[in-house]
Wavefront OBJ file of the C-alpha trace (Angstrom):
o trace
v 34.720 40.818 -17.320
v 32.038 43.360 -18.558
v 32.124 47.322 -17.063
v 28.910 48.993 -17.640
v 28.093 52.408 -17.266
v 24.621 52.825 -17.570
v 21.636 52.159 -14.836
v 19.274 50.387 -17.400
v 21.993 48.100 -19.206
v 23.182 46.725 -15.750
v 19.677 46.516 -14.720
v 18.876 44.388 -17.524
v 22.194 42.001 -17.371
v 21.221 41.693 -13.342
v 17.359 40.685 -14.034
v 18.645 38.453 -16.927
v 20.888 36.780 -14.465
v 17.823 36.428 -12.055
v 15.692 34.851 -14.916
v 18.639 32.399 -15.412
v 18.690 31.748 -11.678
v 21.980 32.551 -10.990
v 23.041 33.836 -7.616
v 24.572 37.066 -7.751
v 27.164 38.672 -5.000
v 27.355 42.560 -4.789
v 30.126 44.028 -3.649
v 30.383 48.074 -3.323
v 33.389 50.126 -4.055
v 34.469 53.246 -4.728
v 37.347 52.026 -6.305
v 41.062 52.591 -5.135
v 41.113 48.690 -4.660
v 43.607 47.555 -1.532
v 43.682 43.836 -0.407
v 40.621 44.502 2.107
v 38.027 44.890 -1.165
v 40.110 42.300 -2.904
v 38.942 39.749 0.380
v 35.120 40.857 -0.084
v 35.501 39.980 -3.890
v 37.024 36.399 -2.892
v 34.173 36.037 -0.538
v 31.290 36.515 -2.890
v 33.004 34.829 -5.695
v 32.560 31.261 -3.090
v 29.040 32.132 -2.436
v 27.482 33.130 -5.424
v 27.695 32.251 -9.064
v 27.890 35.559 -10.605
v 30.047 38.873 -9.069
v 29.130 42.711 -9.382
v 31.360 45.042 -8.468
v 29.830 49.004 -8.084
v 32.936 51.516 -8.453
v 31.028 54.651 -7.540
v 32.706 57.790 -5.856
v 29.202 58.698 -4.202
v 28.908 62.578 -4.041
v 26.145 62.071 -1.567
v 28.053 60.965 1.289
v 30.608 63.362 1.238
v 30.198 66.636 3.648
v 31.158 70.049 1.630
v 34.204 70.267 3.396
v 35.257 66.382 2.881
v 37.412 65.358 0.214
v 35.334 64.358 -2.561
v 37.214 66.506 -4.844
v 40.682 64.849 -3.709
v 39.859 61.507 -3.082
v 41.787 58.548 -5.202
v 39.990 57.305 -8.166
v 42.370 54.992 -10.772
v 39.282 52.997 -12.527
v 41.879 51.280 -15.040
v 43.905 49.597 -12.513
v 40.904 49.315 -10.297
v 39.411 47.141 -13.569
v 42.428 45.078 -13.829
v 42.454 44.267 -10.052
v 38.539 43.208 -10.188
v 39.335 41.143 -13.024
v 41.800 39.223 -11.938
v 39.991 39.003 -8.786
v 36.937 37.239 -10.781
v 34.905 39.836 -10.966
v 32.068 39.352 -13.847
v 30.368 42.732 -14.117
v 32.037 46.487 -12.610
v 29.284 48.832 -12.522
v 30.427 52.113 -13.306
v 28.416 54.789 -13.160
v 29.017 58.496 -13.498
v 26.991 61.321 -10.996
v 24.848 62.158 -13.210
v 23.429 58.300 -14.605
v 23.039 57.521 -10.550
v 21.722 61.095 -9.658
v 19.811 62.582 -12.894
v 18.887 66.441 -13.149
v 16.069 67.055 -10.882
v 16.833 63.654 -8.510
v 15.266 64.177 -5.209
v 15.067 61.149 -3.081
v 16.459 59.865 -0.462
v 17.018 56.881 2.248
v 17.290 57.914 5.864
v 17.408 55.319 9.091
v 16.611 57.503 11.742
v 18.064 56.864 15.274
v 20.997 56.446 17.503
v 22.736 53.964 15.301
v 22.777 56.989 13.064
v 23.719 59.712 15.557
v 26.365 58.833 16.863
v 29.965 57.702 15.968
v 30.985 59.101 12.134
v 26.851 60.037 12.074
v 28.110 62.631 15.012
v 31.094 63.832 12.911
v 30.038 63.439 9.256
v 26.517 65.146 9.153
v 24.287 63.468 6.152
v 27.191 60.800 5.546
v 24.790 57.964 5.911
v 22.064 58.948 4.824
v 24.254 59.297 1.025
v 25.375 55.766 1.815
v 21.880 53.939 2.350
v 20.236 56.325 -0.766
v 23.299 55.071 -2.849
v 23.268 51.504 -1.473
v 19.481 51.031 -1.841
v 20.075 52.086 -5.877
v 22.753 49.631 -5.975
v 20.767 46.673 -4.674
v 17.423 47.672 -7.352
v 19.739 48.185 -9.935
v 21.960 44.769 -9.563
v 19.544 42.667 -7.967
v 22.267 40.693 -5.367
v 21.284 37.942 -3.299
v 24.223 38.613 -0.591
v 26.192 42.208 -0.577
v 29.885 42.715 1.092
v 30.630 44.767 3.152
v 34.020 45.233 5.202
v 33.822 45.448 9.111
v 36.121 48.083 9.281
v 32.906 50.158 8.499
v 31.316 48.537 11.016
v 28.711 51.238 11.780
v 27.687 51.648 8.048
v 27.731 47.246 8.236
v 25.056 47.866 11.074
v 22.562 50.767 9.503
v 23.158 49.207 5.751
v 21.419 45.821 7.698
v 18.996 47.481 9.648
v 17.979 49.712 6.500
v 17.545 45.852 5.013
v 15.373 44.608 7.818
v 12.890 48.025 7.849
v 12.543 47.482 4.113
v 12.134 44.236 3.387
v 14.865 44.171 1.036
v 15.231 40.277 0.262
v 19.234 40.362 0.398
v 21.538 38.930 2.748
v 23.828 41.304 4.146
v 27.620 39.816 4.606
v 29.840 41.561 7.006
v 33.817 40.558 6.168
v 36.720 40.861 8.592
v 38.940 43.452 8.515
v 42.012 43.357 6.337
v 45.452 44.386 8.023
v 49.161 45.459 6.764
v 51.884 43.620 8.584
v 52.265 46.688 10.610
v 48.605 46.607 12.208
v 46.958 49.281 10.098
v 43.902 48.792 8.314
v 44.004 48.701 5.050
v 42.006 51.471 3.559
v 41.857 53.803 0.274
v 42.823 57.010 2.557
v 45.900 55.742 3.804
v 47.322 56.821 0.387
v 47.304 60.186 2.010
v 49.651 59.619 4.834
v 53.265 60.566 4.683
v 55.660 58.292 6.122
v 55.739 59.799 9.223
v 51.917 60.504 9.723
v 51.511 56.491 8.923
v 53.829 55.539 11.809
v 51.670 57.867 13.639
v 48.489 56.001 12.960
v 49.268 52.669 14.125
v 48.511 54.478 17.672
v 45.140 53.407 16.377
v 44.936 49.779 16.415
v 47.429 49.934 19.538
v 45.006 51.948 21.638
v 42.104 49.122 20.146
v 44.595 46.467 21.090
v 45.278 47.839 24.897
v 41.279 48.200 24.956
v 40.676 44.476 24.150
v 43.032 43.186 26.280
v 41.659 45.196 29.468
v 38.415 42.952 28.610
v 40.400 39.762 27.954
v 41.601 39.905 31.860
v 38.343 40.985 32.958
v 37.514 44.481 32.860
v 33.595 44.713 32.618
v 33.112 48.779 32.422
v 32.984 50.162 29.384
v 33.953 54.106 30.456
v 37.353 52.151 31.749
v 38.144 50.157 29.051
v 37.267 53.622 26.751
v 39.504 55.833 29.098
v 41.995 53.581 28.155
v 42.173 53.975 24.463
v 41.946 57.108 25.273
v 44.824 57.642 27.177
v 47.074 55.080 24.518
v 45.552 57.940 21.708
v 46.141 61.104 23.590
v 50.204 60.070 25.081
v 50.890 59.380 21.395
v 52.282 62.629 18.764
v 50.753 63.824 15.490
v 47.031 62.301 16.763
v 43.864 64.429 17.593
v 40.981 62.108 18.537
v 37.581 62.497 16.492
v 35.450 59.949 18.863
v 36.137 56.638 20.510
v 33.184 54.260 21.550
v 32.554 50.747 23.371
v 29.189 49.889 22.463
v 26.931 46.951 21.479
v 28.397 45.379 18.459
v 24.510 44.417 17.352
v 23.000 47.963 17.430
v 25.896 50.454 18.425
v 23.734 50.715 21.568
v 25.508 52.208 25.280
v 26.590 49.274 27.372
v 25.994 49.082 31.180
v 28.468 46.067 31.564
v 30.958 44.648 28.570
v 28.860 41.523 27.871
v 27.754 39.931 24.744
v 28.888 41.161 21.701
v 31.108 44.371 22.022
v 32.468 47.180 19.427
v 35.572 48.812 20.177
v 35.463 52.094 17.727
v 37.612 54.891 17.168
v 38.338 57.620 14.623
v 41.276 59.825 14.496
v 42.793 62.857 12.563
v 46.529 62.055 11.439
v 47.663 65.190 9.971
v 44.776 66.514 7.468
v 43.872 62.586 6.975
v 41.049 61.028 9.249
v 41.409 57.188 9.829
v 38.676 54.326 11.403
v 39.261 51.583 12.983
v 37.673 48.956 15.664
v 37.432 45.329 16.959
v 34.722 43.348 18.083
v 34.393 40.213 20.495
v 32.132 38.439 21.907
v 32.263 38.206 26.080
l 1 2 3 4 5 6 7 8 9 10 11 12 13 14 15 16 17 18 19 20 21 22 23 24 25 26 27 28 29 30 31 32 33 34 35 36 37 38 39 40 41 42 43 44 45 46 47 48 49 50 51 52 53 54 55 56 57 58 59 60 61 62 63 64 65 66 67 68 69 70 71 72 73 74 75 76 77 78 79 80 81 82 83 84 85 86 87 88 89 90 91 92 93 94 95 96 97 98 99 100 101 102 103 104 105 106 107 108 109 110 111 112 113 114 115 116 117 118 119 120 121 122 123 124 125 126 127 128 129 130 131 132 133 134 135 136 137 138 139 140 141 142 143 144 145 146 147 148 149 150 151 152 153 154 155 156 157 158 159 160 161 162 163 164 165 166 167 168 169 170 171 172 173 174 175 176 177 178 179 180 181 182 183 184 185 186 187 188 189 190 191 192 193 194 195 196 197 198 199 200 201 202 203 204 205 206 207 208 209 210 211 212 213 214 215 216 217 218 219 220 221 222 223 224 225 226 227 228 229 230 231 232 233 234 235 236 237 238 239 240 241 242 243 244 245 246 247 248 249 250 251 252 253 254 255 256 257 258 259 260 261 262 263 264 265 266 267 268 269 270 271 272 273 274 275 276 277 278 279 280 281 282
């Protein structure tokens, strides 16, 4: 395995790649590897002959009161995981080789995709992921990128930022990646204290309760999100940041649960906020 640091050098391995016709599989990190990013790296490694890992911390989609100072970085063990994961390339960058003195451009998908959801509560968040994501593809040149549903929303704008474009790369959307307990795995849940993580499993339980109301029938969407509602707000230490039953296509409102449907929520557990959500098909 090869970790690069610098835009043109990766650019260079990815277009030699191309010339050799090798199929290359991105996947995007910003390191703090759990299981979840371990299961996107197993899925491009059966799809494509070569696999790029990013390991970026991207300043851009971080809000000024966010936790980009704080938030886990460990590249060394990150660089063993990838490795043993079959990872060929980690592209490594620093803030200042992916955003130069003077940079000033930027990728924005305008809409209610956008809006709503973590767009509501994280001001500029996604337009920092598509700018950072669109440099990723031009710079590593993937034929398929992974990406983990438990960002389901950035899953959704990352594709339709794809379609607008024109950008010849199949986007791959992996399921999400649980502890034994329920919890999603992700690289924030480092921050939880024992307590607070007990806490947070309200979060797939309220989900849970939420699906099953659909399973026996339930066809309203405000019912089925007054639910998880309730399960959130009856259980201690959790303050509610949104929660959302929408089409699972387009984050679109629903009129009746039909088709494919999104159960999303995000909560505050202590200082720490957490995502989560399920889809089906009805």
């Amino acid at each position: 395995m090869e970790v690069i640091k610098r835009v043109g050098e990766m650019q260079e391995v990815s277009l030699n790649l191309k010339r050799l016709e090798k199929s290359i599989g991105l996947v995007p990190t910003m390191g703090c590897l759990h299981r979840g990013h371990l299961s996107l790296i197993e899925a491009a490694r059966r799809e494509n002959d070569i696999v790029i890992m990013s390991n970026f911390v991207n300043p851009l989609q971080f809000g000024p009161k966010e936790d980009l100072a704080t938030y886990p970085r460990d590249p060394d063990r990150d660089n063993r995981l990838a490795e043993s994961a079959g990872v060929n390339y980690v592209f490594a960058p620093s803030s200042g080789e992916m955003y130069p003195e003077k940079y000033n451009t930027y990728v924005e998908v305008e809409g209610p995709m956008v809006e709503k959801m973590c767009g509501k509560s994280r001001p500029g968040h996604f337009s920092g992921v598509t700018t950072v994501v669109l440099k990723l593809f031009l710079i590593t040149q993937p034929d398929r990128a992974y990406f983990g549903q438990k960002d389901a929303q950035q899953a959704i704008i990352v594709r339709k930022m794809v379609t607008d474009l024109n950008v010849p790369i199949k986007i791959v959307t992996c399921p999400i990646v649980r502890d034994a307990d329920g919890l999603a795995l992700s690289s924030r849940n480092i921050y939880l204290s024992p307590k607070e993580r007990k806490q947070a499993l309200a979060l797939p339980k309220a989900l849970s309760a939420g699906k099953d109301m659909i399973l026996k029938g339930e066809t309203d969407p405000q019912s089925v999100r007054q639910l998880i509602i309730e399960v959130l707000e009856s259980s201690p230490g959790i303050r509610i940041d949104y929660v959302e039953v929408v089409n699972g296509d387009n984050l679109e409102e629903l009129q009746t649960i039909k088709g494919k449907v999104l159960l999303a929520a995000a909560i505050y557990v202590g200082k720490t906020r957490l995502i989560d959500n399920i889809d089906l098909e009805v």
